[in-house]
N, C-alpha and C positions, 0 to 999 in steps of 0.2 A: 376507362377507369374502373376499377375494381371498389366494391362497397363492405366497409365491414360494420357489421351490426348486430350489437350486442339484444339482444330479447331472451324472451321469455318460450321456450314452444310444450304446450301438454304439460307445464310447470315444469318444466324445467331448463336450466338456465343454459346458452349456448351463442353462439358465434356463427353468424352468416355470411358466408362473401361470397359476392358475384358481380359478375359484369354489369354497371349502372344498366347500360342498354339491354340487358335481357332479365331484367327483374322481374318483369310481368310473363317471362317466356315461359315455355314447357322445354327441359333444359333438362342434362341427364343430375341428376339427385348422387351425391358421392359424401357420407360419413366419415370421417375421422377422429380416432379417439386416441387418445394422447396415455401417456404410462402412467407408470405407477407415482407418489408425490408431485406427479405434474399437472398442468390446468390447461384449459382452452387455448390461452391464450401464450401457451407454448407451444403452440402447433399452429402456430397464422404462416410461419413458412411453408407447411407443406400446404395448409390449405389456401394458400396465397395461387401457390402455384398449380394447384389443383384448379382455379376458378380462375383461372386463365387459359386453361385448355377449353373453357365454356361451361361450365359447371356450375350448377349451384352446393355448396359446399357447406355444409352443417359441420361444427367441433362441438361437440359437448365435453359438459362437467361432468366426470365419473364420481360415481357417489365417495361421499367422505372429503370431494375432491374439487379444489378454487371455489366459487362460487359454495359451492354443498357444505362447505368444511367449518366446523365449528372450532375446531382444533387441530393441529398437525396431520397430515393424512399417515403418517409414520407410526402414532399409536394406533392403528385400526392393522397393523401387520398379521394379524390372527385372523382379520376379518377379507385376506384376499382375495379368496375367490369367491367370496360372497359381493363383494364390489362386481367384479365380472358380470355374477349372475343377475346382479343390477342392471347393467348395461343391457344385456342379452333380452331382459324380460321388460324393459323400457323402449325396447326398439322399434317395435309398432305402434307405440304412441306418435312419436317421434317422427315415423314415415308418414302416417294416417294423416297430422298436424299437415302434410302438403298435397293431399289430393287434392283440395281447392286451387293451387299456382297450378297443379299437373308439373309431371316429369316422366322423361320417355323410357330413362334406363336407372337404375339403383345400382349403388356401387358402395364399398365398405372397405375401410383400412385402418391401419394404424400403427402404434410402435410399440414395444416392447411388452407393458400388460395389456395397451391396446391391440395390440397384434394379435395377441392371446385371447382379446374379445374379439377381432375381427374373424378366428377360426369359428369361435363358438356362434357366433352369429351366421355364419356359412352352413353350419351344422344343423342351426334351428330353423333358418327363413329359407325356403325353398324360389320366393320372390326377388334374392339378391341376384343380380346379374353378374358379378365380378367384383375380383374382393385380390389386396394387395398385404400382404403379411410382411412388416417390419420388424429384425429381431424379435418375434413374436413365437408361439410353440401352436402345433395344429392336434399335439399329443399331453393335454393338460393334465389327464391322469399319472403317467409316467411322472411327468414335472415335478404332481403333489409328491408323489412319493418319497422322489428324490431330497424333497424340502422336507419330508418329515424326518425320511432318515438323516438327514444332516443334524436335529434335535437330539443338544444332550440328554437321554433318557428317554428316547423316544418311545422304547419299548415298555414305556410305563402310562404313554397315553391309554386312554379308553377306548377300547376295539369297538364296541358299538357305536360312539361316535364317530371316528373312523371311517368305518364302511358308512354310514350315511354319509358323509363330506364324500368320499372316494363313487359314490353312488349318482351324485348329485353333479360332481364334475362329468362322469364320464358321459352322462344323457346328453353332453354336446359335446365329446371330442370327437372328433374331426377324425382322425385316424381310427377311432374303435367304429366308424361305420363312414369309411372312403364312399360308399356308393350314393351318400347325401351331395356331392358334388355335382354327379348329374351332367357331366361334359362343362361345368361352369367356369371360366375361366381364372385361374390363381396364380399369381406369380409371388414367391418368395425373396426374400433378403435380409442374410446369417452374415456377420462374421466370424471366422472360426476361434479368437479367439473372445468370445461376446465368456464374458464372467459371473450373468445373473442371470439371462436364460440360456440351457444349451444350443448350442449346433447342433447338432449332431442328431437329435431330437426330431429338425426341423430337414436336415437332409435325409434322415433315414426314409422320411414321410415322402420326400419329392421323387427318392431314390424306388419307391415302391408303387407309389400310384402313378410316377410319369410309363409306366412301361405299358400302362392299357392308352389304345390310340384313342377311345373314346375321350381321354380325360386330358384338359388341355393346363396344365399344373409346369408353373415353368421355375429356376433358381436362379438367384445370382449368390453366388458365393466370394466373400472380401475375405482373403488369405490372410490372417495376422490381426484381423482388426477387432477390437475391442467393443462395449455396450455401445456404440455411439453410431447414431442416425445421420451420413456428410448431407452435402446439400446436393451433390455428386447423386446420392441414392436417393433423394428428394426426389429429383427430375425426373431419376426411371421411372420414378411410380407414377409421376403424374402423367407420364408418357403411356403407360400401362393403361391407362383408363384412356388416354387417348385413343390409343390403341383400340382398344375392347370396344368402343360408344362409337367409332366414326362410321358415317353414315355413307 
C-alpha cells in the first residue's frame, strides 16, 4: 500500500508517497514538480506511480503555488522565472531535510514549468542522478526571449533589466553548458504540437547532445499532440527511473 502524506519539509509545504513497508528504508529519493497554476496535489498520478516502482517520492508547492498562494498563481505571470528560480534555489533544503531516512539514488522530474525546473535543476546540482523532462524546455533563455518578443511593445521594455532577467536565466540553462550533464542520464517528452512550451526547443537540444556517446539524453516524441501529459507518458517516466535506479 502506498502512503500519501501531506507535511511540512525545511518549511515548505509538500506530498510524500511511498510504500507503507519501506518508509523507514534507504530507497532512491525522486522529486516532482508540477506546472505552471498547478499544485502538488496535481501530480499524485505521476507520483503515485513513481512510488510504486519503490521510490520515495517528494511533490512540492512551487512558490506563489497551492499551499504557497495567497491569490491566483495567474497574477504572478511576470513573476515566472523567478518562481523557477525558487524551486532551483530550495532544492537542497529539500534534499538535506532526508539525509536522516538516507536514500541511495536522487532523481528529478516534472512537467511543463516543472520540466523547465527539472533542466535547471540538472544544470545546478551536480548530485542529481537522473532527471526526466515533461513538456518542459532544457533551453530557458531562447524560451524567455521568445516570450518577450511575443509582448506588444516589447521593444519599449528596459534593456537593463532585460539583460539581468536574460542573465539570471541562463546561469542554469541546460543547453548554454551541455557539459553539466556529465554522462547523467535524461530522457525527454515533447509533443510536437505542445502550444505553450516549444518542441522544437526541446528536440533541437536532444538532437545535439545525443550525438556525443558519453551522454546518455534519450526522446520520445508524440506527433500531433498538444500541452497535455497522457498517463501513457506517466508510465514511461516512472519506467525511466526504473530503469536508471535498478540495482
Amino acid at each position: 500500500m502506498i502512503t500519501v502524506t501531506e507535511k511540512t519539509v525545511a518549511t515548505l509545504p509538500v506530498l510524500e508517497l511511498i510504500e507503507v513497508d519501506l518508509k523507514t528504508s534507504k530507497v532512491p529519493l525522486v522529486f516532482f514538480y508540477h506546472g505552471w497554476t498547478g499544485c502538488k496535489e496535481k501530480v499524485l498520478t505521476q507520483g503515485y506511480e513513481l512510488a510504486k516502482q519503490g521510490f520515495r517520492v517528494v511533490l512540492p508547492d512551487a512558490y506563489y503555488h497551492g499551499s504557497r498562494a495567497s491569490e491566483p498563481a495567474s497574477k504572478h505571470q511576470l513573476e515566472f522565472w523567478h518562481i523557477i528560480q525558487h524551486s532551483v534555489t530550495e532544492f537542497p533544503k529539500l534534499v538535506a531535510a532526508y539525509n536522516q531516512v538516507g536514500y541511495d539514488k536522487l532523481g528529478v522530474s516534472g512537467l511543463s514549468m516543472g520540466g523547465i525546473t527539472t533542466c535547471a535543476l540538472l544544470a545546478t546540482y551536480p548530485e542529481i542522478d537522473a532527471a526526466v523532462c515533461l513538456e518542459g524546455c532544457p533551453h530557458p533563455l531562447a524560451f524567455a526571449k521568445q516570450l518577450v518578443a511575443a509582448i506588444p511593445g516589447a521593444n519599449q521594455l528596459p534593456a537593463e533589466l532585460l539583460a539581468q532577467e536574460y542573465q539570471q536565466i541562463a546561469s542554469y540553462d541546460l543547453a548554454l553548458q551541455p557539459e553539466k550533464l556529465a554522462g547523467r542520464p535524461l530522457h525527454f517528452w515533447h509533443g510536437t504540437a505542445d502550444e505553450m512550451v516549444p518542441y522544437q526547443l526541446t528536440a533541437d537540444f536532444h538532437q545535439a547532445v545525443s550525438k556525443k556517446a558519453t551522454e546518455k539524453v534519450t526522446m520520445t516524441t508524440s506527433q500531433g499532440v498538444g500541452h497535455k501529459v497522457s498517463y501513457d507518458t506517466t508510465l514511461e517516466m516512472a519506467a525511466k527511473f526504473a530503469q536508471y535506479f535498478k540495482k
